[in-house]
Residue frames relative to the residue before (quaternion, step in Angstrom):
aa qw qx qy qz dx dy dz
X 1.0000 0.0000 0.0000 0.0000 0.00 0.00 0.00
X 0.7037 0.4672 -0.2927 0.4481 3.46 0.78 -0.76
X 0.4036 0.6528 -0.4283 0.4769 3.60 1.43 -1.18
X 0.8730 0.4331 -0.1409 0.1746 3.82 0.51 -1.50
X 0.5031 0.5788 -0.2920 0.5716 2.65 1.98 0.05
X 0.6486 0.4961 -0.3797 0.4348 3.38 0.81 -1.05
X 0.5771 0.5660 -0.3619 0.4644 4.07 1.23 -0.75
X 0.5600 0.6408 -0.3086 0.4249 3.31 0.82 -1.11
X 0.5717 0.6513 -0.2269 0.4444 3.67 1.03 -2.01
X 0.8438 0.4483 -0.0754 0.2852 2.88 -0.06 -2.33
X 0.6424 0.5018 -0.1577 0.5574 4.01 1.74 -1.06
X 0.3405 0.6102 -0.6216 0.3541 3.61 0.88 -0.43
X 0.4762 -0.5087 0.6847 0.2135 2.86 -2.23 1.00
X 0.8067 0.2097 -0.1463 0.5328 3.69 0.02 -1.05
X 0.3250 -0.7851 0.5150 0.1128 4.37 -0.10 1.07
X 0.9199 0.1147 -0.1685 0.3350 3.23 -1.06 0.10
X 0.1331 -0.8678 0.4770 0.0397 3.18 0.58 1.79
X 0.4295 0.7054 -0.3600 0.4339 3.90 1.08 -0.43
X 0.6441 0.4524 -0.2066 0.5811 3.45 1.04 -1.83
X 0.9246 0.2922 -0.1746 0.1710 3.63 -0.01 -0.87
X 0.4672 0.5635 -0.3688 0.5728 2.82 2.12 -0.02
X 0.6184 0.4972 -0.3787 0.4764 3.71 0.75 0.10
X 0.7137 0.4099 -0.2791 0.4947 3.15 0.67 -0.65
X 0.5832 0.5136 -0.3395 0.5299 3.58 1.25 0.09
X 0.7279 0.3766 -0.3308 0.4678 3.46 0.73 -0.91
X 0.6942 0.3596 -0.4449 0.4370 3.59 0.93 -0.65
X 0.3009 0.6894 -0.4977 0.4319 4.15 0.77 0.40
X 0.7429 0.4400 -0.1688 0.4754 3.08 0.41 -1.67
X 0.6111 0.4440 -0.4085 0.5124 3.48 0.49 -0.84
X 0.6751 0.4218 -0.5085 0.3282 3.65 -0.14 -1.08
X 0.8432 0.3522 -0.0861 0.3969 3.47 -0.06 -1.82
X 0.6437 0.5611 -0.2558 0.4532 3.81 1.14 -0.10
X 0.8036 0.5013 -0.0439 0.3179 2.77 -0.08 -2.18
X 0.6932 0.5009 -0.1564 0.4941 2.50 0.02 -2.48
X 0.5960 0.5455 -0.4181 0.4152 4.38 -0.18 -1.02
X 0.9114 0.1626 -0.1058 0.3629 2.74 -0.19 -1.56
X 0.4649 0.5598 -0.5401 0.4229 3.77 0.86 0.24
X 0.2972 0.8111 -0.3320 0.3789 3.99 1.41 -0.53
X 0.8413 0.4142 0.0076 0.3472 2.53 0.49 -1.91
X 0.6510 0.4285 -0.2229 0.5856 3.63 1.41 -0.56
X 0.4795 0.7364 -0.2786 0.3876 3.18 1.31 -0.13
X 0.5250 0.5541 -0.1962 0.6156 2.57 1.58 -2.22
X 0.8099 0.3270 -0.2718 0.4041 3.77 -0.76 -1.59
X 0.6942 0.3295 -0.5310 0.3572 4.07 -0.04 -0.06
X 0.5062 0.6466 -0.4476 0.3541 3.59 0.71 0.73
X 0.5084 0.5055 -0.3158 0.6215 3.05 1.64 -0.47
X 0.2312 -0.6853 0.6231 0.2978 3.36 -1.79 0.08
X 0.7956 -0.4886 0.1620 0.3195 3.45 -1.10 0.77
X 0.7269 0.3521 -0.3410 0.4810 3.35 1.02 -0.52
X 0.5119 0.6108 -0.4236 0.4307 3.54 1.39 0.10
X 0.6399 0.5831 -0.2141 0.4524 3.63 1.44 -1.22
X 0.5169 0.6671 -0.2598 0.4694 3.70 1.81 -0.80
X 0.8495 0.2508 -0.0543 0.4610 3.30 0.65 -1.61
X 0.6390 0.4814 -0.3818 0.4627 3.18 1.20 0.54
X 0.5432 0.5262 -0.2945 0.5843 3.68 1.76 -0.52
X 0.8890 0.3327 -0.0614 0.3087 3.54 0.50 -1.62
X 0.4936 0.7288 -0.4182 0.2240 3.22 1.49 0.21
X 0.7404 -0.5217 0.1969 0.3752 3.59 -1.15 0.63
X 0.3730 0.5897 -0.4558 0.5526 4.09 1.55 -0.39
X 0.8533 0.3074 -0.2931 0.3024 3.48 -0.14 -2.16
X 0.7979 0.5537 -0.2029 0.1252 3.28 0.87 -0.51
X 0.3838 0.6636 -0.2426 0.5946 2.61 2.44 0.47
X 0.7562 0.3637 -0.3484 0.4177 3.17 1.17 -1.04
X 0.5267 0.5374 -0.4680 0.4634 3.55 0.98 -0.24
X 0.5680 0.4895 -0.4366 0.4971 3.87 0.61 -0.41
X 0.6668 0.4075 -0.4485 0.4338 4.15 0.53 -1.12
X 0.7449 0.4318 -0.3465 0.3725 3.86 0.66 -1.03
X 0.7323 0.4734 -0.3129 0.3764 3.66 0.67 -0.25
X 0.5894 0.4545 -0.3777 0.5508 3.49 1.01 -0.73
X 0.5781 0.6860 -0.1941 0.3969 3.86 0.92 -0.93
X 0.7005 0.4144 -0.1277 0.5668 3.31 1.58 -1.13
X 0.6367 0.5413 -0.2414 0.4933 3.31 1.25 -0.91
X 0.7100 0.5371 -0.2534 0.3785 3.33 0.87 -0.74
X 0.7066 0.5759 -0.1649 0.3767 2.83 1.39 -1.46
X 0.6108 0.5122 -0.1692 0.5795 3.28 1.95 -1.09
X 0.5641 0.5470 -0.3622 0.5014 3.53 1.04 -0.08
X 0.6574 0.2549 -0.3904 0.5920 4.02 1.11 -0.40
X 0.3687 0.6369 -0.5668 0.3702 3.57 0.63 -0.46
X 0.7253 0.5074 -0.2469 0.3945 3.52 0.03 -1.68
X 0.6182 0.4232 -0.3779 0.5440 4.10 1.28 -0.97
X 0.9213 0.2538 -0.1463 0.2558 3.05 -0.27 -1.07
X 0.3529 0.7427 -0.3904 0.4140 3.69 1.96 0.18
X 0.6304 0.5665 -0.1548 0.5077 3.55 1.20 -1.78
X 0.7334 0.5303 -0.1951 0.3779 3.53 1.01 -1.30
X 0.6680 0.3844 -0.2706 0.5769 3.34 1.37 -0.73
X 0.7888 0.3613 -0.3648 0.3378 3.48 0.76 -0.18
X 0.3530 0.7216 -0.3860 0.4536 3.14 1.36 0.61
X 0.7675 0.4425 -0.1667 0.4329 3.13 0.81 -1.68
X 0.6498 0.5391 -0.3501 0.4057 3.38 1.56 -1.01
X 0.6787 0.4718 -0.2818 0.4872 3.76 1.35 -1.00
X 0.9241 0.1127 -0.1736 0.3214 3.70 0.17 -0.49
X 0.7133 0.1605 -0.4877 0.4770 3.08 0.83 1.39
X 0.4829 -0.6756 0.4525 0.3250 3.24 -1.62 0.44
X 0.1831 0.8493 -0.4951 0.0057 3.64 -1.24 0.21
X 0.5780 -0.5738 0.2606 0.5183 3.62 -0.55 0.63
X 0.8850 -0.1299 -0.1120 0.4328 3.09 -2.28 1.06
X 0.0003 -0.7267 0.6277 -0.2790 3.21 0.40 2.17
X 0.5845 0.5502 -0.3365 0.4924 3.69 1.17 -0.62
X 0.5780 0.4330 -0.4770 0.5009 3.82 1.13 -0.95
X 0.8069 0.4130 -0.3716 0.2007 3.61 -0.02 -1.50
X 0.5568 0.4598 -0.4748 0.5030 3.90 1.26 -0.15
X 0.8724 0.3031 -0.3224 0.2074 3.54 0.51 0.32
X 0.4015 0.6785 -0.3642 0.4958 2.36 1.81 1.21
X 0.3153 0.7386 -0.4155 0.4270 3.36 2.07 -0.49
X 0.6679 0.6249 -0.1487 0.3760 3.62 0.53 -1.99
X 0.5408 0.7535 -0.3193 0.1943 3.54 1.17 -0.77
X 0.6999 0.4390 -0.3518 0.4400 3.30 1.07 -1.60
X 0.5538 0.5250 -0.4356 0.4775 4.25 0.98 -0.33
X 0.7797 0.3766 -0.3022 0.3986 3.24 0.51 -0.09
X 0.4612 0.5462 -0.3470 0.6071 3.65 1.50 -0.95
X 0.4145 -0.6407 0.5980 0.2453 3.60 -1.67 0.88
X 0.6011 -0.5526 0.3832 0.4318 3.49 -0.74 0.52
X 0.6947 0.4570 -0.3228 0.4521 3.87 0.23 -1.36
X 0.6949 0.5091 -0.3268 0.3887 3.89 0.91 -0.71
X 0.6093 0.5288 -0.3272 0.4921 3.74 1.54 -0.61
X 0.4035 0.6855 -0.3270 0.5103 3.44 1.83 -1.07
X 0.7719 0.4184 -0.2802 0.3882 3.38 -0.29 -1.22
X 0.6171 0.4987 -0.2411 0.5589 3.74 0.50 -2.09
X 0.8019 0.2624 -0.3781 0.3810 4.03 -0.18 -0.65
X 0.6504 0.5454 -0.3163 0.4237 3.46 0.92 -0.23
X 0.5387 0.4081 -0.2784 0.6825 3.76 1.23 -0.41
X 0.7357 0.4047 -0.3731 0.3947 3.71 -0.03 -0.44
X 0.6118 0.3206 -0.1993 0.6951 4.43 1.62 -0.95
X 0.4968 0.5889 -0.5767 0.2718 3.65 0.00 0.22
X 0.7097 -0.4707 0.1484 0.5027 3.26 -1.29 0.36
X 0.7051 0.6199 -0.0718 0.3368 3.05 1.27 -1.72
X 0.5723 0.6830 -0.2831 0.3547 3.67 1.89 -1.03
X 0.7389 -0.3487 0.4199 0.3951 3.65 -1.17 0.06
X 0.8408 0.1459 -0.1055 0.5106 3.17 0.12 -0.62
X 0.4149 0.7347 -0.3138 0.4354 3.55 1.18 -0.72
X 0.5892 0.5035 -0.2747 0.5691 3.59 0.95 -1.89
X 0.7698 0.5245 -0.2751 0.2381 3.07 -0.48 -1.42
X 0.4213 0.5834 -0.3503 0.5996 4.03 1.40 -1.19
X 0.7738 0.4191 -0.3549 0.3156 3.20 -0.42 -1.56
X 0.5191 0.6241 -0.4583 0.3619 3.72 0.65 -0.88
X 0.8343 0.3737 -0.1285 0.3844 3.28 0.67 -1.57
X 0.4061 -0.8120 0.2051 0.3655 3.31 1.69 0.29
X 0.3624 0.6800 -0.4296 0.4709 3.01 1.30 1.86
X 0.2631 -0.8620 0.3910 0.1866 3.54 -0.42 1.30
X 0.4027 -0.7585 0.4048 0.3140 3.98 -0.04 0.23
X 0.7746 0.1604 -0.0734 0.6073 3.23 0.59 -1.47
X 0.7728 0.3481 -0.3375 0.4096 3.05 -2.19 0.20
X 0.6973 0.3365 -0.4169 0.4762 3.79 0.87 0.06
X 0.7945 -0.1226 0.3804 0.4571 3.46 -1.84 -1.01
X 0.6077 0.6442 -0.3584 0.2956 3.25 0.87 -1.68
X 0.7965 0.4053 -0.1055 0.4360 2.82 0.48 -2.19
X 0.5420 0.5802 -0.4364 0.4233 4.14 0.55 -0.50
X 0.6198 0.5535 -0.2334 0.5050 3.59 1.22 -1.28
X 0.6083 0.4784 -0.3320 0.5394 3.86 0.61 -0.94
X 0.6448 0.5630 -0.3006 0.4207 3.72 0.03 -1.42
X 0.7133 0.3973 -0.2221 0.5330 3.86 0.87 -1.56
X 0.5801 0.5347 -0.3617 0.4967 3.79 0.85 -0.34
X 0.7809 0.4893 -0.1799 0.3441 3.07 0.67 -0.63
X 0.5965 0.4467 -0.1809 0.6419 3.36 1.76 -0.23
X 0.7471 0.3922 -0.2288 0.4854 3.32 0.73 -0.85
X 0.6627 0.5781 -0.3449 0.3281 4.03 0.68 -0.44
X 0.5696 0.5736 -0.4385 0.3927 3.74 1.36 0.59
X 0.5190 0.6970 -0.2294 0.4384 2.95 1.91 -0.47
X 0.5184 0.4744 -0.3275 0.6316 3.91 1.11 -1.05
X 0.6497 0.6211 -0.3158 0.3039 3.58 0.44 -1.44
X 0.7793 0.4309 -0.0802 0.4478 3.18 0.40 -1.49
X 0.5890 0.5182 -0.3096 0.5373 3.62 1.07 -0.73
X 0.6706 0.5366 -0.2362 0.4545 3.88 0.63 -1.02
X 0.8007 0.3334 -0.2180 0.4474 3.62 0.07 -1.31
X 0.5054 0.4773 -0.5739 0.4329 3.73 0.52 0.21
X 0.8081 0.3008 -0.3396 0.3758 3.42 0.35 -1.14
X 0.6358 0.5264 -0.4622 0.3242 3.97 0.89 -0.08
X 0.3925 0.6747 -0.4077 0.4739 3.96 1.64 -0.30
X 0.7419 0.3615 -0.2638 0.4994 3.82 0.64 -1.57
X 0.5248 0.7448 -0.3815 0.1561 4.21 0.60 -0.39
X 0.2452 -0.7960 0.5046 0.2274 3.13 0.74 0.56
X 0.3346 -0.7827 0.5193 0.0757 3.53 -0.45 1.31
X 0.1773 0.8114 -0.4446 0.3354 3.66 1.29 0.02
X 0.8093 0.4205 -0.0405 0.4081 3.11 -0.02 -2.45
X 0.5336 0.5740 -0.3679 0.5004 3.40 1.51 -0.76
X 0.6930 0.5399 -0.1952 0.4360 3.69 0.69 -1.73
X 0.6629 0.5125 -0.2248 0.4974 3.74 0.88 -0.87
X 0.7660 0.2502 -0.3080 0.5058 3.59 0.30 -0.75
X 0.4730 0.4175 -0.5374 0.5597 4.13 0.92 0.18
X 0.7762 0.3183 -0.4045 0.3641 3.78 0.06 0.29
X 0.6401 0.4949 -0.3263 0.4887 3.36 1.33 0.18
X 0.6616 -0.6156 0.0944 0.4177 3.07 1.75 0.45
X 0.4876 0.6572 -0.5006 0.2823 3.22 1.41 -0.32
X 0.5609 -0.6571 0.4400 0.2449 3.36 -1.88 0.02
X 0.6931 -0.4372 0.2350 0.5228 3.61 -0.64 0.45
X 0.7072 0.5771 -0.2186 0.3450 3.28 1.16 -1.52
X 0.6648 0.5109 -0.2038 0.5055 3.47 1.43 -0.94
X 0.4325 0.4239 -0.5225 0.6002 4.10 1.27 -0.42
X 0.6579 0.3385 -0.4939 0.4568 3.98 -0.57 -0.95
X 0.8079 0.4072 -0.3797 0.1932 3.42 -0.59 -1.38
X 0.5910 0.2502 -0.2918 0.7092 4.30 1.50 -1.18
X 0.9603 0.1731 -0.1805 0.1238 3.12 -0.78 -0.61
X 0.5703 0.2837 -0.4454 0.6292 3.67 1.04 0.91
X 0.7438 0.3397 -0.3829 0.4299 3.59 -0.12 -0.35
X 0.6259 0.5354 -0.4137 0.3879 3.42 0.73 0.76
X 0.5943 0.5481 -0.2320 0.5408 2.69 1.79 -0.57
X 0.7267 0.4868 -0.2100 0.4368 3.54 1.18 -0.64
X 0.6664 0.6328 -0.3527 0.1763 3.07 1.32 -0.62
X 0.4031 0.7174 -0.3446 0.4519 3.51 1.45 -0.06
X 0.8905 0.2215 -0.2499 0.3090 3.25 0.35 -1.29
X 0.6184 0.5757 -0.2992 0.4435 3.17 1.86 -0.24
X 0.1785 0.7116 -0.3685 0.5709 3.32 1.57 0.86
X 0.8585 0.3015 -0.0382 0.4131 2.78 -0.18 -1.94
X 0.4449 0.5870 -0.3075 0.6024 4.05 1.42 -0.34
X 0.7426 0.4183 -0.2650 0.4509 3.85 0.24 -1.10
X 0.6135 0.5267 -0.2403 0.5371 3.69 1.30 -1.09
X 0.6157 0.3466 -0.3431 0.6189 3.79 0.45 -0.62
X 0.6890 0.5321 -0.3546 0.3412 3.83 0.01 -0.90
X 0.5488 0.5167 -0.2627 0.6024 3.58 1.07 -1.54
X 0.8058 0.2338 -0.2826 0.4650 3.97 -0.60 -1.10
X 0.3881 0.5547 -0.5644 0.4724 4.08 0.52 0.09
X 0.8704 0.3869 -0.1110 0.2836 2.89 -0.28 -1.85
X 0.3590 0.7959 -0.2013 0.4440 3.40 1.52 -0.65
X 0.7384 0.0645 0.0314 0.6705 3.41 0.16 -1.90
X 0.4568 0.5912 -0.6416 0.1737 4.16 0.07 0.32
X 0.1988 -0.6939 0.6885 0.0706 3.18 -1.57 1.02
X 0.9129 0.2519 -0.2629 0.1845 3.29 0.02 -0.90
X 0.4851 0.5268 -0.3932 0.5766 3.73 1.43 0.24
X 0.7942 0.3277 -0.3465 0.3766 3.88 0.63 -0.11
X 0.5144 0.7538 -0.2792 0.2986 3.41 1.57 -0.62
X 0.5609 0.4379 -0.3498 0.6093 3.89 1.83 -0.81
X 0.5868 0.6512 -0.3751 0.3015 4.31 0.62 -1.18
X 0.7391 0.5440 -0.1649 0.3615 2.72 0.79 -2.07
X 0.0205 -0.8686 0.4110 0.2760 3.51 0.45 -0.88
X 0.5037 -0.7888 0.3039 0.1779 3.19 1.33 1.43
X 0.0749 0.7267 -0.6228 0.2799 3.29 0.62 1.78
X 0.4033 -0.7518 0.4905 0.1778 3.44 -1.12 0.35
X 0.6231 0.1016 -0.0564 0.7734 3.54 0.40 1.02
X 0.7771 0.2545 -0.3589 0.4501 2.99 0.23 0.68
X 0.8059 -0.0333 0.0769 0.5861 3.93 0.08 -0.98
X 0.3611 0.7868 -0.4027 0.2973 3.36 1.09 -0.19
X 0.0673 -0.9321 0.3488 0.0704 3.99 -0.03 1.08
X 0.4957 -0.6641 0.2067 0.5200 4.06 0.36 0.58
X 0.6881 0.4738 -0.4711 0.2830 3.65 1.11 -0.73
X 0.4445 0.6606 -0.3974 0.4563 3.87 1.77 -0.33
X 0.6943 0.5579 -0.2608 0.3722 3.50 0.93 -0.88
X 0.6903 0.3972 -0.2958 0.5275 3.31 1.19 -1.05
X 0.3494 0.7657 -0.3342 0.4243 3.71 1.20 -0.39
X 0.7695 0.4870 0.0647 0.4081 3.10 0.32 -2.14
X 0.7242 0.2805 -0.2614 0.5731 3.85 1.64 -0.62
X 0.4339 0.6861 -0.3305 0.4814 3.19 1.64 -0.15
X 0.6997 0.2351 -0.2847 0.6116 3.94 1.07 -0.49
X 0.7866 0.3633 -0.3785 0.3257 3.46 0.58 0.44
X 0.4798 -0.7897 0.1873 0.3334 2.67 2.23 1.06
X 0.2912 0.7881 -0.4035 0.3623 3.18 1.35 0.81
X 0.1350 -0.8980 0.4182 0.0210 3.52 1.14 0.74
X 0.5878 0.6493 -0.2752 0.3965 3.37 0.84 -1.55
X 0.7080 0.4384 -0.0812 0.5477 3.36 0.53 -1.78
X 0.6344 0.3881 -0.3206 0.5866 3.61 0.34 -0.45
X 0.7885 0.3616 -0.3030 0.3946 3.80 0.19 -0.04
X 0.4846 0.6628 -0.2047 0.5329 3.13 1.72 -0.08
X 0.7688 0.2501 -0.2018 0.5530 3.33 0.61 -0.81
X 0.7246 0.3316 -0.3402 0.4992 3.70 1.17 -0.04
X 0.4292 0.4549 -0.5397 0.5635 3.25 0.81 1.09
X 0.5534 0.5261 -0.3818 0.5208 4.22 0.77 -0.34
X 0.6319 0.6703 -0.2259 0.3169 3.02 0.79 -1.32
X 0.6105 0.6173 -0.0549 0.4931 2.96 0.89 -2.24
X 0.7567 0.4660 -0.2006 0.4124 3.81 0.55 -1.58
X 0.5224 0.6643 -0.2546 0.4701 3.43 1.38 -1.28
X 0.7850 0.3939 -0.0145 0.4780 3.13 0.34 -1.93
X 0.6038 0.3824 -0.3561 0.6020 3.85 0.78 -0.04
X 0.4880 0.5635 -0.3996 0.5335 4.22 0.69 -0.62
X 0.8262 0.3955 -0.2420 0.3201 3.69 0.21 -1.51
X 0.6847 0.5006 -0.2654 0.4584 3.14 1.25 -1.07
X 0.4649 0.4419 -0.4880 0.5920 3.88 0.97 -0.52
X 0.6302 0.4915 -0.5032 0.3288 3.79 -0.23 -0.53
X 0.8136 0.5198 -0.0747 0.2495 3.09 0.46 -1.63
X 0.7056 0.3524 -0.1900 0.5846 2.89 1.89 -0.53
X 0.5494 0.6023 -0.4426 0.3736 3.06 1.61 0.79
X 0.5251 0.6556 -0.2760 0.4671 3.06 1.63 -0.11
X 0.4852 0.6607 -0.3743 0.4335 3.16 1.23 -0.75
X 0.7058 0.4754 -0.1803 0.4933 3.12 0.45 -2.36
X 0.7039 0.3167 -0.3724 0.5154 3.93 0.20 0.19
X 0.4746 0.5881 -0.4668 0.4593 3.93 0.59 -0.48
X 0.7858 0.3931 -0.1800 0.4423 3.21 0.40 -1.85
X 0.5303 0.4130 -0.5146 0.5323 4.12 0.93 -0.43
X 0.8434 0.2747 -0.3695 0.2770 3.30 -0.23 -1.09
X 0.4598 0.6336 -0.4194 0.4596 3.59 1.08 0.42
X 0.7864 0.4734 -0.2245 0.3272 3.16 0.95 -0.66
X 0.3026 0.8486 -0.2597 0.3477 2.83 2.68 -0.60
């Protein structure tokens, strides 16, 4: 038994696991850890009813409602129309099909405050498309509407990207075989691709949701930072941050932090079952 460990040791692809698990854990610490311990640092200076009325008051607690329902939503079309473009991009062919997958890549590359601006001139009252809402007596910017668009828009390269690796490797066979055993179009998607997807489009909605979650600078021009009204928590902590209100500003991004860690342990608990019962 030992003989087999020491083989195990001695064959590793990547050696010195001592060397590299340190140099991982002490990574983490820098750019992880180390931050966000900071932060609890910051809030156990406060005392608890000070940490209440600065986390739970009626403003913060709306705005943490505008940024989460907002994120959820937004990551919820992500999930339609992510799959949809990467379908279309993987299984057919069509002119400057190479531009439009690299245009997917854009919002990681677009700065945030510059997508801010372009979506907010484009849903305003006055904008192309903006006008056109209004007709139908739907406002774009400055509302829910428009905060929700802005997060769609950043967050849909993510579903995107997660999805089309695994539809390139599908062997379309299994796809070609059960249409000859009679099944219907509707039934290949429903057993035998959407099982295959359901993992990564999981994992696409999770990155999408926490993006959208902590985005500041593509929603901060849309939103028009109404209180109780559009008014979003990462603007808020911002906002006590220039009045050097620290305290408060660490509060609500410690809620934040809790929120957003809660969802993602969901989300990747689903995975971890997708993938058992995939494996079933």
């Amino acid at each position: 038994m030992k003989r087999g460990k020491n083989m195990t040791r001695k064959n590793s692809v990547v050696p010195g696991f001592k060397l590299t698990m340190g140099i991982t854990l002490a990574y983490l610490s820098i750019v992880i850890l180390i931050p966000l311990s900071s932060i609890f640092l910051r809030a156990a200076d406060m005392g608890i009813w000070e940490f209440i009325d600065a986390a739970f008051n009626k403003r913060v607690l709306h705005a943490y409602g505008v940024s989460f329902i907002t994120a959820f939503l937004a990551a919820l079309v992500n999930v339609v129309f992510g799959v949809l473009l990467a379908w279309v991009i993987v299984r057919y062919d069509f002119p400057f099909k190479r531009i439009m997958d690299g245009m997917i890549d854009l919002p990681f590359a677009l700065p945030t405050s510059v997508a801010g601006i372009a979506l907010t001139s484009l849903y305003s009252e006055n904008g192309w498309i903006g006008r056109q809402l209004l007709k139908a007596g739907i406002k774009g910017s400055y509302t829910m509407l428009g905060i929700t668009i802005a997060l769609i828009f950043i967050g849909i390269p993510f579903v995107t990207r997660n999805v089309q690796p695994v539809l390139e490797d599908m062997d379309k066979g299994i796809e070609e075989a059960s249409l000859m055993l009679g099944a219907t179009r509707y039934q290949v998607f429903r057993k035998v691709i959407l099982p295959e997807l359901l993992s990564p489009i999981l994992t696409g909605f999770s990155l999408a949701f926490a993006r959208g979650v902590g985005e500041y600078g593509s929603v901060v021009f849309i939103s028009g930072n109404m209180p109780m009204k559009t008014e979003i928590a990462p603007l808020l902590i911002m906002t006590k941050l220039e009045q050097f209100d620290y305290e408060g500003a660490t509060a609500i991004a410690i809620v934040m932090l809790f929120v957003s860690f809660i969802m993602l342990l969901i989300m990747n608990l689903l995975r971890i079952r997708a993938n058992k019962f995939l494996k079933v």
